[in-house]
RODO-2510 file (C-alpha; in nm, 4 decimals, decimal comma):
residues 119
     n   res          X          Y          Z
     1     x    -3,0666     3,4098    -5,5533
     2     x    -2,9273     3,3500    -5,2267
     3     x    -3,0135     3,5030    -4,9029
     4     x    -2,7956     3,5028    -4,5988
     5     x    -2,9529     3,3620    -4,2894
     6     x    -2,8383     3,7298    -4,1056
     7     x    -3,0432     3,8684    -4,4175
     8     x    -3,3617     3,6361    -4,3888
     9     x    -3,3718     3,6433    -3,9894
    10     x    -3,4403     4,0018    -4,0654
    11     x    -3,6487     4,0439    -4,3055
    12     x    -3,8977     3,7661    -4,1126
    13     x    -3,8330     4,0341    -3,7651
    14     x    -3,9360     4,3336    -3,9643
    15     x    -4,2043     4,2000    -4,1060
    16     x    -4,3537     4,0908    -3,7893
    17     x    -4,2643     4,4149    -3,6227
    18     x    -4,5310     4,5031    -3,9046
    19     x    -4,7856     4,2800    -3,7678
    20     x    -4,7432     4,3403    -3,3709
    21     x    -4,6257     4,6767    -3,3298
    22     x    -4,5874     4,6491    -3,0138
    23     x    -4,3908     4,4007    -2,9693
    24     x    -4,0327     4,3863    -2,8200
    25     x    -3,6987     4,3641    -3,0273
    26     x    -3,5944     3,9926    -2,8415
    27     x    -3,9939     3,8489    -2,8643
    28     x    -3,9930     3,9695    -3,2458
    29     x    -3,6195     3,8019    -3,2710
    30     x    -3,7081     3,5046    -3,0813
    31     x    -4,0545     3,4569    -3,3265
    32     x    -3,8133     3,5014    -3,6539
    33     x    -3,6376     3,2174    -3,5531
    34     x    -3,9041     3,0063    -3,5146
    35     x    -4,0678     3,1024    -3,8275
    36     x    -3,7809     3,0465    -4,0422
    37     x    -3,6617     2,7463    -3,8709
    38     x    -4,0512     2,6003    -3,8936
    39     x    -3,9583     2,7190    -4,2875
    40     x    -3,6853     2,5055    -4,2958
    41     x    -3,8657     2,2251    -4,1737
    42     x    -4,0912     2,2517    -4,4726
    43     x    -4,4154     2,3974    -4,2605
    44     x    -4,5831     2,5853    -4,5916
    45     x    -4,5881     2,2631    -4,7773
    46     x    -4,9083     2,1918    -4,6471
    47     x    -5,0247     2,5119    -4,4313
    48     x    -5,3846     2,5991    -4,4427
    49     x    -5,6041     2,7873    -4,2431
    50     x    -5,6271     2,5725    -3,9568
    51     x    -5,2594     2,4766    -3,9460
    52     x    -5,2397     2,8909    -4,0030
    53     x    -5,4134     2,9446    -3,6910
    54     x    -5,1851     2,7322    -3,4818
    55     x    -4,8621     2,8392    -3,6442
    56     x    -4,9913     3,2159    -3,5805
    57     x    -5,0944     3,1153    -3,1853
    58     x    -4,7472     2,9400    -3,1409
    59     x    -4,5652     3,2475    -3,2864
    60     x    -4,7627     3,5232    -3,0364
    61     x    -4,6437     3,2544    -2,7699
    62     x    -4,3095     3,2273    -2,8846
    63     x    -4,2974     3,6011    -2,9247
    64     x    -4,4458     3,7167    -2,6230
    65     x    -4,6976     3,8982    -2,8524
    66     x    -5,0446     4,0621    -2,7412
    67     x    -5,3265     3,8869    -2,9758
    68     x    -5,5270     4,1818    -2,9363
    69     x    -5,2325     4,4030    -3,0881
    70     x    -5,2572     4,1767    -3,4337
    71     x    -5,5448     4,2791    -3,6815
    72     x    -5,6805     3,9957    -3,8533
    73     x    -5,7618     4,0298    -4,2399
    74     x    -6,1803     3,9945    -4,2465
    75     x    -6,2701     3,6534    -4,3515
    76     x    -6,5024     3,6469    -4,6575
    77     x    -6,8415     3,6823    -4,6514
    78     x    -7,0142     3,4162    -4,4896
    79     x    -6,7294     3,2117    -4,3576
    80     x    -6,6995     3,1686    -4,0380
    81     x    -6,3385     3,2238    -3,8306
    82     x    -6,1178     2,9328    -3,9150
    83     x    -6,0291     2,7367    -3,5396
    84     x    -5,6488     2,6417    -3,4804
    85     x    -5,5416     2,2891    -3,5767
    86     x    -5,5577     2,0548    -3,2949
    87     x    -5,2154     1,9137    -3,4455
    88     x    -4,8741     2,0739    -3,5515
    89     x    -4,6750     1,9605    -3,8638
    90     x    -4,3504     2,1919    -3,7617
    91     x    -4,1557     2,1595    -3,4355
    92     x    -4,3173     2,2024    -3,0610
    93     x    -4,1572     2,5203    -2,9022
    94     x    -3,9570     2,4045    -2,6170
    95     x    -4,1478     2,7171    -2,4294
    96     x    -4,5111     2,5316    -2,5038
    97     x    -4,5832     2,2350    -2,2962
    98     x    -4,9459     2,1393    -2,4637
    99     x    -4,9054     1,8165    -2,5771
   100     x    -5,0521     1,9396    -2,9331
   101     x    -4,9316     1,5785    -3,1569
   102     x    -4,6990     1,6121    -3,4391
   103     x    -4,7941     1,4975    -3,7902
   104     x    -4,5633     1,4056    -4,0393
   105     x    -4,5285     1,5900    -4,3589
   106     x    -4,5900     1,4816    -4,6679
   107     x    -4,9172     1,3143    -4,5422
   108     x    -4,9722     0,9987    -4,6616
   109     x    -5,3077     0,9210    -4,8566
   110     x    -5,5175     0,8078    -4,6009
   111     x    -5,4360     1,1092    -4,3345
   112     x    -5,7700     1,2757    -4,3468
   113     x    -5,6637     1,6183    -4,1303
   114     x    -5,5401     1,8634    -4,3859
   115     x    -5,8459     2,0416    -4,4906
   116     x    -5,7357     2,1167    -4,9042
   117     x    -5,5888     2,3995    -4,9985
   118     x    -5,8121     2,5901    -5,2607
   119     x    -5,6713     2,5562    -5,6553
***
C-alpha cells in the first residue's frame, strides 16, 4: 500500500492535534513535517525512551507546543521518568541551536548509548 505524502502529512497533523489540543494549525503542520521527514531519515530504527524523550522535546519546539498541554502515559510501577537523550540520531531543527551531537544510525558495535529496546 502506498500513501501519498499529502495523505501521510495528515494523518501525522491529526494525530498530533490529538496529543496537543491546543495547538495551532501551522505549529501542528510545521511538527508533521518534521516527524515524517525524521521518519524518512530512519529515526524509529533505533528509538527508545531516551531518544523518545528528545524526539518528543524537539517536536513541542518545532511545534510551538505547550508541554503542560501533552498528558504523558504513567510509567510503570516503579520506574522512574525516562530523561531525554543527550544526543539526536535524526536531523537538528534549523529552529534549535543546542548543539545536541548527531549519532549515526545503524550504530556500530562498540557505540554504547542506545539503551536496548525490550524483546
Amino acid at each position: 500500500m502506498t500513501v501519498r505524502s499529502e495523505d501521510a502529512l495528515e494523518i501525522v497533523r491529526a494525530s498530533l492535534a490529538l496529543a496537543f489540543p491546543g495547538a495551532s494549525a501551522e505549529g501542528l503542520a510545521r511538527a508533521a513535517e518534521h516527524l515524517l521527514l525524521w521518519g524518512a531519515e530512519g529515526a524509529a530504527e533505533h528509538l527508545n525512551p531516551e531518544l523518545a524523550e528528545r524526539m518528543l522535546e524537539d517536536l513541542v519546539f518545532v511545534g510551538n507546543f505547550r508541554l503542560a498541554e501533552f498528558h504523558r502515559a504513567e510509567p510503570r510501577r516503579g520506574a522512574a521518568r525516562t530523561e531525554a537523550a543527550d544526543f539526536r540520531t535524526w536531523s537538528r531543527p534549523d529552529q534549535i541551536e543546542d548543539g545536541l551531537p548527531f549519532r549515526r544510525q545503524p550504530p556500530e558495535p562498540d557505540d554504547d548509548f542506545l539503551t536496548p529496546r525490550p524483546d
